[in-house]
N, C-alpha and C positions, 0 to 999 in steps of 0.2 A: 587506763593508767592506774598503777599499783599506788595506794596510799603511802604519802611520806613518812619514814619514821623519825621515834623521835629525834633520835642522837643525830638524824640528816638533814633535821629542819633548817638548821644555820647557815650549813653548805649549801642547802636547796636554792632557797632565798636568795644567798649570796650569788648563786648562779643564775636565779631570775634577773637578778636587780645586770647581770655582764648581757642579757640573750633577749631579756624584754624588751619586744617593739615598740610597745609602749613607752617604755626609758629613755626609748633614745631619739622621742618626736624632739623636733627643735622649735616645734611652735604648738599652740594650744588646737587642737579640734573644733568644730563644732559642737559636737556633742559635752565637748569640757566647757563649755561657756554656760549651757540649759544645765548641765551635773551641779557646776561649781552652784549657778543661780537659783537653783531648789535647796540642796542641801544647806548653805548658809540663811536663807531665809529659816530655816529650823532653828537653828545652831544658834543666831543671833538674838531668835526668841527666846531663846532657851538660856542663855547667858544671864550670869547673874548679874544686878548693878553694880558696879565697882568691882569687880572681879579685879583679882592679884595674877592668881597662877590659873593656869588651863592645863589639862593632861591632856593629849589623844594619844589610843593606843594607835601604832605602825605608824609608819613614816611614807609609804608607800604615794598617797595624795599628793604627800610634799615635795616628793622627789620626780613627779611629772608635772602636767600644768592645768590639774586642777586644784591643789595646794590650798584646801579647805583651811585646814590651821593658821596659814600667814595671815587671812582675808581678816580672822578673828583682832588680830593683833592690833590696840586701836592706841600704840605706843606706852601704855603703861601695863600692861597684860603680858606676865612670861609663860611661855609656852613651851610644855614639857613634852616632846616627843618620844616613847619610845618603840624599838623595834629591834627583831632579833638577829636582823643581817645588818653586819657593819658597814656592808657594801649598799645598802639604799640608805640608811643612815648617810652616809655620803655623799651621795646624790642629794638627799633634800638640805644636806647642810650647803652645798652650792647653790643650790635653788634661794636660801636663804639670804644666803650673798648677794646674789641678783638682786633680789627684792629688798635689801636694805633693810633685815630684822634680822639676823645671823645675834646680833649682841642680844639680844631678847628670847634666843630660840634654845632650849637647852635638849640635846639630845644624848641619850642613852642606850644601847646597846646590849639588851636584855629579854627575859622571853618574861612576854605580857602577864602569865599567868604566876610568876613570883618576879614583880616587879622592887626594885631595891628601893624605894620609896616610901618615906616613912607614912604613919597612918595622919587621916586629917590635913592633909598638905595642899591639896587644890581646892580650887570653889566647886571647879565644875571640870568631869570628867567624860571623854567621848570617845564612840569607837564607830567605825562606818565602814561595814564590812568586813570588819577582824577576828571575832572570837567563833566566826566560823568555821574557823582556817584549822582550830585544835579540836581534837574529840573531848577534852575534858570543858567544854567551854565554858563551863558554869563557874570553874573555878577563874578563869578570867572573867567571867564578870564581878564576882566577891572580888578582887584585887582591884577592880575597876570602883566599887565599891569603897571597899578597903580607906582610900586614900584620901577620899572626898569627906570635908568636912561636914560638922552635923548642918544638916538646913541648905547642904550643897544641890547640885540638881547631878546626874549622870542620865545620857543618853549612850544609846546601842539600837546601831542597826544590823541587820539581820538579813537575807536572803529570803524574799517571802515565797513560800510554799503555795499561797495560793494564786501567782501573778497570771494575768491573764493574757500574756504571750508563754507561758508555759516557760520559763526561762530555768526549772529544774530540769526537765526533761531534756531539755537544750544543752544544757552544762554535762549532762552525765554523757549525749554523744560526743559530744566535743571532745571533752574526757575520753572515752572510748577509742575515740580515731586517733587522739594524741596531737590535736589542733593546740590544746588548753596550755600543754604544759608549760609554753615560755612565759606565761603570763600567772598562771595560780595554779594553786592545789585545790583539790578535791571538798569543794565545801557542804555545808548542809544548812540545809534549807527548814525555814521552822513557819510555826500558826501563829497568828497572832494571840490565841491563846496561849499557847507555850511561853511566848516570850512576856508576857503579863503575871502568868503564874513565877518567873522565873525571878522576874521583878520583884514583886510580892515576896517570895520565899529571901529572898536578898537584904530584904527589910525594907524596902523604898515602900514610900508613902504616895500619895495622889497619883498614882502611874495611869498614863496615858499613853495610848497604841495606836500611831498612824502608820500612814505610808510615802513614800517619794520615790519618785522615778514612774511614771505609768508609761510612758513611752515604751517599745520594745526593747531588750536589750541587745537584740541582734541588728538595730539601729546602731547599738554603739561598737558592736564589735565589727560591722562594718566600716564604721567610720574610722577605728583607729586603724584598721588593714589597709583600708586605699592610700591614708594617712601616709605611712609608715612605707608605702610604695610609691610615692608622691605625687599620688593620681588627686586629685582634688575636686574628684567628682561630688563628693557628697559635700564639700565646703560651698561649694558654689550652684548646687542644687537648688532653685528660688521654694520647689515643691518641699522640700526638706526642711528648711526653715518653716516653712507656712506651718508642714507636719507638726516638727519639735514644740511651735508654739502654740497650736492647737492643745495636743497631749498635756502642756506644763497649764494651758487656761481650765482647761475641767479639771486637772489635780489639784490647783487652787479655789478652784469655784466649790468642787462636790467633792466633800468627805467622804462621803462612802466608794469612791472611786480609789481612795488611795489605798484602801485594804485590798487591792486587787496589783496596786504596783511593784514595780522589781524588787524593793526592799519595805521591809517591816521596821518601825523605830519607835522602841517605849521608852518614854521619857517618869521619870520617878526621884523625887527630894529624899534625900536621904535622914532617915530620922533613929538611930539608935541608943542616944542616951550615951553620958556618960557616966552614968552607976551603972551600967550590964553592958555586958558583954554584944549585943546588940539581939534581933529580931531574926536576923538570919540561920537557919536551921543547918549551915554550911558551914559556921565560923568557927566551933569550935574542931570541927573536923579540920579546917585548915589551919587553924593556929596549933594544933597537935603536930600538923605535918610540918609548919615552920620551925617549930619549935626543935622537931628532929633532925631539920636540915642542919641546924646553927648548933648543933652541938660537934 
């Protein structure tokens, strides 16, 4: 599959969000319920006390039924979605409905990496599987950044490079045969080094690098295929559950196991002062290029 360009990103998306199997399940997976139950167990640690606002980048979560952002929502918490298809924006804003936070949920309709968003505006900013999806990625994560007040936390996860079902190698046949394209684009996969120095250069402070998902991921993409066919074999599989909850007890028992799972996620407080301009070796390169947009 031929990389998406820029100018097609919108339409792309918007065309994911009408062809996606995954869009159009009418009830949650298996595999959505161990997703939803790892990934929040982070998210909730990671949350500040009294937290006001929340950013997550893409809406994509919200608009199927593992809807990581709503879980967050504990009635006084606004959650700022954004995403560059108006057409899953959509989607999660019905999702939202359903679930009775629609008046708390504020979505936006923009690309992540010049978010319209002023600076300092959320406590805590997240992204889980998104800033893969662009080749400049670094610059979404500075906007991820960007936004998050001083002493805020930001998390990003990432596609790990070193998982131990090989799930790059996987993506790229997938990719290849053209299985992938209803569901994503072409993403890239990092070290957990990378995504520590990336941190680091960003300006965050106490950055820490795990993992989530050790499971296979071709567990999950067969579960959303039979899903989506209304076979219901892997829902009711007794072996399947035993599997999921095996995989999810050593990811929580042994840390060293999670540097091996499907995704990579460094967690880092954002610390740049307000007499400079920040830490980040990026900022002024992007505030040149903001600067030239808005002229």
């Amino acid at each position: 599959m031929r990389e998406v360009s820029e100018e097609a990103l919108p339409s792309y998306w918007d065309w994911v969000a009408e062809n996606s199997f995954h869009l159009k399940m009418k009830h949650q997976t298996i595999t959505d319920v161990f997703y939803r139950h790892i990934v929040l167990a982070h998210l909730l640690s990671a949350k500040p006390a009294n937290s006001r606002w929340l950013l997550k980048l893409d809406a994509y979560n919200e608009a199927t039924h593992t809807q990581y952002g709503f879980y967050l929502m504990d009635g006084r918490t606004e959650l700022v979605l954004i995403d560059i298809s108006g057409c899953i924006a959509s989607k999660a804003a019905e999702k939202a409905v359903m679930r009775g936070v629609y008046n708390m949920t504020h979505l936006i309709v923009a690309d992540f990496r010049k978010m319209p968003i002023r600076n300092e505006a959320v406590e805590m900013s997240c992204s889980l599987g998104s800033i893969e999806h662009v080749p400049d990625y670094d610059r979404a994560f500075y906007e991820q950044v960007r936004v998050v007040k001083e002493r805020g936390v930001v998390l990003v996860g990432v596609p790990n490079l070193a998982n131990w079902s090989m799930r790059a190698l996987s993506a790229v046949i997938l990719h290849s045969i053209g299985l992938m394209k209803k569901i994503t684009n072409q993403e890239k996969h990092f070290t957990g080094r990378q995504v520590k120095n990336l941190a680091e250069r960003m300006g965050l402070i106490i950055v820490e690098v795990t993992g989530y998902h050790l499971f296979p991921k071709h567990i999950r993409w067969l579960d959303l295929w039979f899903e989506y066919r209304g076979v219901g074999t892997m829902r009711k599989n007794g072996f399947l559950r035993w599997l999921l909850r095996a995989f999810t007890y050593i990811e929580c028992r042994y840390r060293l196991a999670r540097f091996f799972a499907e995704m990579l996620l460094v967690k880092g407080v954002k610390v740049w002062g307000r007499d400079r301009e920040g830490k980040s070796s990026l900022g002024a390169e992007y505030n040149t290029i903001r600067s030239k947009q808005s002229i």
